[in-house]
N, C-alpha and C positions, 0 to 999 in steps of 0.2 A: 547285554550291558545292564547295569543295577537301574533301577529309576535315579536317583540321585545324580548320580555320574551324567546318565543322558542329558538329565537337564542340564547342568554344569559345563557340561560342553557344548552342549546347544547357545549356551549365552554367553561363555567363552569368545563361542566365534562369529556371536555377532559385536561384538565389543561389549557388552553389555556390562555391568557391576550389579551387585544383589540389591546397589541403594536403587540403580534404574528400575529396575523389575519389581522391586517390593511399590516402588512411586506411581507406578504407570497400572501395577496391578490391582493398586491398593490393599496390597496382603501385607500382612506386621512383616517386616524386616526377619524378627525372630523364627518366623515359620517357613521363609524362605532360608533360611539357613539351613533349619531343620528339615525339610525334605532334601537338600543336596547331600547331607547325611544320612540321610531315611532315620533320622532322630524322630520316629512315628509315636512314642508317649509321649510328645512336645506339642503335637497336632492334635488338635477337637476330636479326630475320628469323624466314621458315618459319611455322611452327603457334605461334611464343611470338608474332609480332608480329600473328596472328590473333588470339588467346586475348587481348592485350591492348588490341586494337580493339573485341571482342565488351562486354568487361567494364565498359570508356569508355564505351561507347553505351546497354549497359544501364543503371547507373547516372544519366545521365543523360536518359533516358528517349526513347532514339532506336533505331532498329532499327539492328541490327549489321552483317547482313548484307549490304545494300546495299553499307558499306562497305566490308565486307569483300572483295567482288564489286571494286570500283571498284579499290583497292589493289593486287588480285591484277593487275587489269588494267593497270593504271601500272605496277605495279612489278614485279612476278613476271617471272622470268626464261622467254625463249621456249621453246619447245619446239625439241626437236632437229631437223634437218632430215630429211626420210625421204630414204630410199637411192636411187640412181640406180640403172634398170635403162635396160643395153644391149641391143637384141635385134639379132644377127646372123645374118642368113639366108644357109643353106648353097646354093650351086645342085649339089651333089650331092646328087641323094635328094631335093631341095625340103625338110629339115631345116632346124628353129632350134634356137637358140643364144641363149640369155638369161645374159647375166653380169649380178649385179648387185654394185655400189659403196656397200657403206655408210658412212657419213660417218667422217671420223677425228676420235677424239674425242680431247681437249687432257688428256695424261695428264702436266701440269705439276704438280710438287708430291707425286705418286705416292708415292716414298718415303717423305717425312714420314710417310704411317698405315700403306701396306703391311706396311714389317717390324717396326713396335711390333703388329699385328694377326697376323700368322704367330706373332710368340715368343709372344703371346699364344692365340695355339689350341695351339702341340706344346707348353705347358704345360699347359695345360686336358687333352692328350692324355696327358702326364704325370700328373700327379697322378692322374687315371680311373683308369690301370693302376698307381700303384703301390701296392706292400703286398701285391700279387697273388703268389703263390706255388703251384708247381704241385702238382694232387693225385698221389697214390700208383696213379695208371694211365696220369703223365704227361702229362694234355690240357691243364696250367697253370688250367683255370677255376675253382681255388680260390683260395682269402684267408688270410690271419693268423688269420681266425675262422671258425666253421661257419659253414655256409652257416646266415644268418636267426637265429643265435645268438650274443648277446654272450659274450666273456669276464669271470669271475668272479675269476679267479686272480690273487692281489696277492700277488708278488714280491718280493724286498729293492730297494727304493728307487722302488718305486712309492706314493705319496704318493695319498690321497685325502682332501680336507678336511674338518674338524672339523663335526661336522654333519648329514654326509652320509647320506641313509638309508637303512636297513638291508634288506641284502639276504638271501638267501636260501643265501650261500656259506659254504661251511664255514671255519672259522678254520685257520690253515697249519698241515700237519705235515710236520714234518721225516723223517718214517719210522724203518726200523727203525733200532735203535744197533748198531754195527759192533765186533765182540769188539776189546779193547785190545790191541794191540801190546808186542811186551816195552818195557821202561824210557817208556815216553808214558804221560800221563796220559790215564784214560777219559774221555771224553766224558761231562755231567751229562745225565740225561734227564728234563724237566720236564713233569707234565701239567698242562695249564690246562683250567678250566670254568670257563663264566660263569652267572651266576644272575639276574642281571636286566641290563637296559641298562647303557651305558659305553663312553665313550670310552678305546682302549686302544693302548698302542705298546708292543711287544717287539720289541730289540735282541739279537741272538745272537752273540756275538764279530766285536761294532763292524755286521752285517749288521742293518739291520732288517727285521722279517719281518712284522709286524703292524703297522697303523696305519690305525684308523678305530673307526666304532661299531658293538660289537659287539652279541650280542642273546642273551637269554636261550637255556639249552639247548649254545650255542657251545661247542666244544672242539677243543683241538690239544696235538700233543706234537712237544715242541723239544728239541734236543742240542745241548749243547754247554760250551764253558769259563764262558763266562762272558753273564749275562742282566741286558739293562738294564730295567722294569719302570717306565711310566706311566702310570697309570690316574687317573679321574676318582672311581671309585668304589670304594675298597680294599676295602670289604666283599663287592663283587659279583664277586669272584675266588675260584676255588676250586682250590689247588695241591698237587703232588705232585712228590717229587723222588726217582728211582730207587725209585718204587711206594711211600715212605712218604708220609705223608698228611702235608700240613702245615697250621701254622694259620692265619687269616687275617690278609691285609697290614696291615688297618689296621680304621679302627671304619667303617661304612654311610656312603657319601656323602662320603669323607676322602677327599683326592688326596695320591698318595703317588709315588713317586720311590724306586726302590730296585736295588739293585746285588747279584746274587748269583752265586756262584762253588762249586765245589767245595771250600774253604775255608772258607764260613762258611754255605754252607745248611743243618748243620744245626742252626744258633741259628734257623731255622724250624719246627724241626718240633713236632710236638705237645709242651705240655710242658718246651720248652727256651725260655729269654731271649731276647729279641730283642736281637739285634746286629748291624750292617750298615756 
């Protein structure tokens, strides 16, 4: 009996309908139609058009394999033909001489996969090596990072989002302040401590330098004109500006937004009115 037919009758006489068997098999409708027909150009082919012989026969309670056997043998594509061998006998020396002719195979269509497959490896060869950077003896087998070690260090305009948890890096300093120049204004130097968690961003003349969640203990010292200041938690700041002690931004748990300059930090400091 045809594959098609057996399964058709096999589900015939369980009651079954092609919507039960495509539902329960989860095979398209369409392809269950198409193998009760052996409409086999409708089907994927290969291991999908086995996979979905197998699941038809179980479902209906027929063994698979047979047909899968039968199918392979109908329909599966022949095997390649094996290669001719010539044997040429020399009458010098009584030597042979075996040439052998392997089949030429139909290399139609070639191009279609070959060179989406090539750009596809000397990228994959790309991206492997880049970022790669060579070490200080020359041999190139280092990276952007130590070897087995992440980077810590957030930079102006390295973003890390809201949320994010807290690591074990130190908050940015900007080092030492550089003696002032005749007629320039000096650079402000600001010390920051933090006292418990908070989300925090410092902007250093328009640079931002900070930006994530910091963590109790945290400190950095920043120079400069002018500091833009956002915190989730004003109370959990602790500031200094050119070694005097200032007081705090705002009340515990307050988000606060604040702009200071050589010009008015010191309505910050211990003592003095707030004004900003």
């Amino acid at each position: 009996m045809d594959i098609g037919a057996t399964l058709r009758h096999a589900r015939e006489s369980r009651g079954l309908t092609c919507d039960d068997v495509a539902r329960t098999t989860r095979i398209p409708l369409r392809m269950i139609a198409a193998m009760e027909k052996e409409d086999w150009a409708k089907l994927p082919g290969g291991i999908f058009t086995r996979g979905y012989l197998r699941a038809y026969a179980r479902e209906v309670g027929v063994e698979g394999e047979p047909l899968v056997a039968q199918y392979e043998a109908e329909h599966a594509p022949p095997p390649p033909p094996p290669p001719e061998a010539e044997v040429v006998r020399s009458s010098a020396g009584e030597s042979w001489h075996i040439t052998i002719r392997w089949p030429r195979w139909n290399l139609e269509g070639w191009s279609t996969w070959a060179w989406p497959a090539l750009a596809a490896a000397l990228l994959l060869g790309f991206y492997a090596t880049a970022g790669r950077v060579p070490d200080a003896d020359g041999t190139g087998s280092g990276s952007q990072e130590a070897a087995g070690r992440p980077s810590h260090s957030l930079g102006a305009g390295q973003e890390v989002p809201v949320g994010t948890a807290a690591t074990s890096e130190p908050l940015k300093d900007s080092g030492d302040i550089p003696l002032p120049l005749p007629g320039v204004e000096t650079p402000l130097a600001m010390d920051l401590v933090v006292s418990r968690p908070c989300w925090l961003t410092v902007t250093v003349d328009g640079s931002r330098q900070i930006y994530r969640l910091v963590q109790p203990g945290e400190r950095a010292r920043q120079r400069g004109r002018e500091f833009v200041i956002r915190a989730g938690d004003a109370g959990a700041l602790q500031l200094s500006f050119d070694g005097e002690i200032a007081r705090p931004l705002g009340a515990s748990g307050e988000v606060i937004t604040v702009r200071i300059t050589r010009d008015n930090y010191r309505t910050l400091l211990q003592g003095s009115p707030a004004v900003f």
